[in-house]
C-alpha positions in Angstrom: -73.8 120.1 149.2 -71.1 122.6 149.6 -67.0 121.8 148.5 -66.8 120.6 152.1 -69.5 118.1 152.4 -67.8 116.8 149.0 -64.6 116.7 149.9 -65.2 114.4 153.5 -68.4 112.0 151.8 -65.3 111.0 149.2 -62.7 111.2 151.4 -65.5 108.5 153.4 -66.2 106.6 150.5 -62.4 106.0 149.0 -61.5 104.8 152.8 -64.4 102.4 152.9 -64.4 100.8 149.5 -60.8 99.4 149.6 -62.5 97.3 152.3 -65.2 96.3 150.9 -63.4 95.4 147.9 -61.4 93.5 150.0 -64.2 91.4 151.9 -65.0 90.8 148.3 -61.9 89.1 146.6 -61.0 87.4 150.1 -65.0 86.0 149.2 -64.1 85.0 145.9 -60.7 83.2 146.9 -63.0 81.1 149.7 -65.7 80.1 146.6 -62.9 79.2 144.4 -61.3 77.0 147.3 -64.9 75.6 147.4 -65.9 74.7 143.8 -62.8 73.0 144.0 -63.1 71.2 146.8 -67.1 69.8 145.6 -65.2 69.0 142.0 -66.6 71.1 140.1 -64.9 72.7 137.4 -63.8 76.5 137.5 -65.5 78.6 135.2 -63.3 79.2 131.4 -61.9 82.0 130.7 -60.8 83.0 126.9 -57.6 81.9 125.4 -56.9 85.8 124.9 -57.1 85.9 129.1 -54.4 85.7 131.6 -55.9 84.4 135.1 -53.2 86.5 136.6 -54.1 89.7 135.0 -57.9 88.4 136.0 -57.3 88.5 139.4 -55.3 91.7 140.0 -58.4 93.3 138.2 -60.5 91.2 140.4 -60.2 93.9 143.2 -60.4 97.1 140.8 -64.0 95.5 139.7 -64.5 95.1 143.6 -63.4 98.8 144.8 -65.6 100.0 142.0 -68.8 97.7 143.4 -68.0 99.7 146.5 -68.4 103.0 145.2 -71.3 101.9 143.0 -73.2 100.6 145.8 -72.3 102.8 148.5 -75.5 105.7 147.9 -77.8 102.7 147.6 -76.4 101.1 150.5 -77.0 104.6 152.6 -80.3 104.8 151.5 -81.8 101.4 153.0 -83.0 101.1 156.2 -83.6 98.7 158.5 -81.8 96.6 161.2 -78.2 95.6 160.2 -79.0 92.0 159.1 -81.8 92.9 157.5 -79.6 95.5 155.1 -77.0 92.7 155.1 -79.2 90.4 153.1 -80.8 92.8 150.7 -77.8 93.8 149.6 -76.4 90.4 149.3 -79.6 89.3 147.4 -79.3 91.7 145.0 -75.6 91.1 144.2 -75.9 87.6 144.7 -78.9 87.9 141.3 -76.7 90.2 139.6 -73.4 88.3 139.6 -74.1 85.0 141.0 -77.5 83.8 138.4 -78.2 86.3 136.0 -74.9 86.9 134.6 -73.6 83.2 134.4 -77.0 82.7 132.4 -76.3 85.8 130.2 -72.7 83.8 129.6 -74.1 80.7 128.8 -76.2 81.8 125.9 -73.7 84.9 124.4 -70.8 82.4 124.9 -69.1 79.2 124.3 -67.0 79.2 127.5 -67.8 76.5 130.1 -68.0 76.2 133.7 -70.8 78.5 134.0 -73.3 76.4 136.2 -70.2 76.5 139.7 -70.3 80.3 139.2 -73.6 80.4 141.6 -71.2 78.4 143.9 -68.4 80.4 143.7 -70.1 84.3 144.2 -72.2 82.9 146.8 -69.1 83.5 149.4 -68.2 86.7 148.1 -71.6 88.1 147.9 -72.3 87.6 151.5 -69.1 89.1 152.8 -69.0 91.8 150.4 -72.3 92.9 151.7 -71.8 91.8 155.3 -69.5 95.1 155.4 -70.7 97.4 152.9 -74.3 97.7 155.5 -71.6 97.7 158.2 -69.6 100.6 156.6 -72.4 102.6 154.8 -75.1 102.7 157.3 -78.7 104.9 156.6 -78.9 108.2 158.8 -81.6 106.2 160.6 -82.7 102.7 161.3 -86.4 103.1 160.5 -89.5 101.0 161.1 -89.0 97.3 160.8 -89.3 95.5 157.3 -92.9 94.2 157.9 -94.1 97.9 159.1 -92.6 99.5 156.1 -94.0 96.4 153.8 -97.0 97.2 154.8 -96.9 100.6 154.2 -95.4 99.4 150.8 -98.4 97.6 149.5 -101.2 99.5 150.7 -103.9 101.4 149.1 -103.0 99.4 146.0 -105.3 95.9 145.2 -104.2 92.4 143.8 -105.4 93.4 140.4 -103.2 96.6 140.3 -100.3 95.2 141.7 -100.6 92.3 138.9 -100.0 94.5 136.4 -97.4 96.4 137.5 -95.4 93.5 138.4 -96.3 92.0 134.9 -95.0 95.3 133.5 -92.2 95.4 135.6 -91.0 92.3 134.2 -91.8 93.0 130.8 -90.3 96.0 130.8 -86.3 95.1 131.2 -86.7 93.1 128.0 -87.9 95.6 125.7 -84.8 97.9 127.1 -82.7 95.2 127.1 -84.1 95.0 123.1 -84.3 98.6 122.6 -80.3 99.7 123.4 -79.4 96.4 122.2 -80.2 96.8 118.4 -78.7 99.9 118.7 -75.0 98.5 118.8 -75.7 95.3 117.1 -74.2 96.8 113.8 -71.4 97.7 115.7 -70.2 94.5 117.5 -72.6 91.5 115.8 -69.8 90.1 113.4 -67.3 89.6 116.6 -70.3 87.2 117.7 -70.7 85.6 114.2 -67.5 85.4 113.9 -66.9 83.7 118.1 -63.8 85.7 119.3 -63.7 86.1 122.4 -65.4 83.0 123.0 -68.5 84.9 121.8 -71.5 83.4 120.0 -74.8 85.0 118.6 -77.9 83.3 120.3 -81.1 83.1 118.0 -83.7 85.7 119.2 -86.3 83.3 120.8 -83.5 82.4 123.6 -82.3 86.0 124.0 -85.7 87.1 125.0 -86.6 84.0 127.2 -83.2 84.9 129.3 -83.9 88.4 129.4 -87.5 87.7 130.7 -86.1 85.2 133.5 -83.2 87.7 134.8 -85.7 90.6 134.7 -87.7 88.4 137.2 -84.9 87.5 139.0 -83.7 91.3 139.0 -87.7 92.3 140.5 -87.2 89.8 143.3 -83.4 91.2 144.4 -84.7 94.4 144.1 -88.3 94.7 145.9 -87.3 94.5 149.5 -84.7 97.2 148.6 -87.6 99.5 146.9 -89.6 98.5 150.3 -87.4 100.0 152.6 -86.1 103.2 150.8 -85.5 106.0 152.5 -84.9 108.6 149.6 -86.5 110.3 147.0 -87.2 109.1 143.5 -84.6 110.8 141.7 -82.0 109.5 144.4 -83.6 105.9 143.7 -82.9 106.4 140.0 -79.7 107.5 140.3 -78.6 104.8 143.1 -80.2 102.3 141.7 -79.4 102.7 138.1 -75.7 103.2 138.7 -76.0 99.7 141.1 -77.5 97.7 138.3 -74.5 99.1 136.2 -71.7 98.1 138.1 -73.4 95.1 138.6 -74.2 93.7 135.6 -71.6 95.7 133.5 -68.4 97.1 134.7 -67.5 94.6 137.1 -67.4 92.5 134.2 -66.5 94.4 132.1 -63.4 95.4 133.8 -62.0 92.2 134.3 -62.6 91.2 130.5 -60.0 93.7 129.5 -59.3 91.0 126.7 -62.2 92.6 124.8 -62.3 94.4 121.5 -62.7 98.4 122.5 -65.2 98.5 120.4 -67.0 95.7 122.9 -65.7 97.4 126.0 -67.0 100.7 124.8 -70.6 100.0 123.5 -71.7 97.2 125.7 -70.8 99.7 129.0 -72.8 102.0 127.2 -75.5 100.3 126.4 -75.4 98.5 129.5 -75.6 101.9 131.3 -78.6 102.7 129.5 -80.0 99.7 130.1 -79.7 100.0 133.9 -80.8 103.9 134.2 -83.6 103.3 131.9 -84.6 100.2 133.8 -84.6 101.6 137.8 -86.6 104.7 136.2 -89.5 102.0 135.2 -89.3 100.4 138.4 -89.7 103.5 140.6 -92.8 104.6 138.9 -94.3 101.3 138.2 -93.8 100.1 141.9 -93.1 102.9 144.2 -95.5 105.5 145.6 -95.0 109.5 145.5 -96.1 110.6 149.4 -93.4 112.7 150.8 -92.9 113.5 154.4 -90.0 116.2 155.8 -86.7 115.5 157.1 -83.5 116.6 157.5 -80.8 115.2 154.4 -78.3 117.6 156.0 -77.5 114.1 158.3 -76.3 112.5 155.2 -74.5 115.1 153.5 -77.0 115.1 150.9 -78.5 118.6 149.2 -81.8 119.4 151.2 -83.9 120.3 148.2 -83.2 116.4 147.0 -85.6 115.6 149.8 -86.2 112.4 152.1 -88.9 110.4 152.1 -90.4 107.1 154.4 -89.4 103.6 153.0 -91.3 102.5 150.5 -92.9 106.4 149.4 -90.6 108.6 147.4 -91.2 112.1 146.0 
């Protein structure tokens, strides 16, 4: 990709985002306006937080699910409303279930059980115009052709494993990068600032086994209709998982200790990469066929595969 080709996919990108950001935060104000009219009490926030500052941050965290979305986002194909819902799926897992149940067990704060409510609205809109904006160089086959194609060649007992493993897997890295900056930011738990509290181990690996089967179910059909290669999946998908699970909330708890803010986003990274590596080569298969990236403005030697088969 030459300076060029740079220059106009940003310039695209930093035109796009703003409005995706703001389909997001308008989302967000129509799920509040909901919780609150079913009675249900508005998820706490730390006494260190101002719910002003919150919000303004509320559409910096949005801009930057944009851009962390957008290369996955050009990558899927399929009919509009089918991209639509994949992508709102997977946010929807991120943001609306698995990170309310990651709050409920690393903190004392309340009002986690309307968050499903209130990103539910957000999620759908957000997505409704990020596949609208960041649309695939093609449509491609339809979801069941490309499903098909998806789980072929491989049998029941195969696929059992690989799903087990798949499962298994964001656990141990959840584990892995985790005791690595324990030492670092264990007595702000132990100690609950923040509204922080330290889990025993037995309910920290029962969560992390639930979200990583969450996380396998919002990310299949998005694996099933991929339309790049593996080191583009890695990449897209990894930094996706990121932003999701990490720095959207991670920018908005600017309350945080650096030490917190620094470590967990790294770790979190990690996490993310590590875990869309395992899930490309557990689940998806390595049969290349030729096409043009130049459509995209995407290096040719990164090469283009048919959903479901990357190289």
């Amino acid at each position: 990709m030459n300076a060029t080709q740079v220059l106009k996919t940003t310039a695209g990108y930093l035109w796009r985002a703003p409005l995706c950001a703001s389909a997001y935060v308008v989302g967000a104000m129509g799920g509040g306006a909901l919780v609150a009219a079913l009675g249900m009490p508005l998820p706490e926030i730390p006494e260190q937080a101002n719910a002003q500052i919150m919000g303004r941050l509320l559409f910096v965290a949005s801009f930057a699910l944009a851009m962390g979305l957008a290369p996955l986002a050009r990558r899927i194909q399929g009919a509009y409303w089918q991209r639509w819902l994949m992508l709102a799926a997977l946010c929807y897992v991120c943001l609306g279930v698995t990170t309310p149940l990651e709050a409920a067990i690393f903190t004392t704060l309340g009002g986690m059980a309307s968050i499903p409510v209130v990103t539910a609205m957000p999620c759908l809109l957000f997505a409704a115009v990020m596949a609208l904006l960041f649309k695939p160089a093609e449509r491609g086959d339809s979801f069941l052709v490309n499903a098909r194609r998806f789980f072929q060649d491989r049998g029941t007992r195969e696929w059992a494993w690989r799903f087990g493993a798949a499962i298994c897997a964001f656990p141990v890295i959840y584990w892995t990068f985790g005791m690595m900056v324990a030492p670092f930011v264990i007595e702000y738990y132990r100690q609950g600032q923040f509204g922080l509290t330290a889990p025993n181990a037995g309910v920290i690996v029962l969560a992390q086994l639930v979200r990583s089967s969450l996380f396998l179910a919002g990310t299949l059909p998005i694996l099933i209709m991929w339309s790049g290669s593996r080191r583009q999946l890695v990449a897209a998908l990894g930094v996706a998982f990121y932003v999701l699970v990490g720095l959207f909330g991670m920018i908005q708890g600017y309350w945080l200790a650096p030490t917190l803010q620094i470590l967990h986003n790294t770790e979190l990274f990690a996490d993310s990469v590590v875990y869309a590596l395992v899930l490309s080569l557990l689940l998806v298969k390595t049969k290349t066929r030729e096409t043009d990236d130049s459509r995209l403005g995407l290096p040719t030697w990164a090469g283009h595969v048919q959903p479901g088969v990357v190289n």
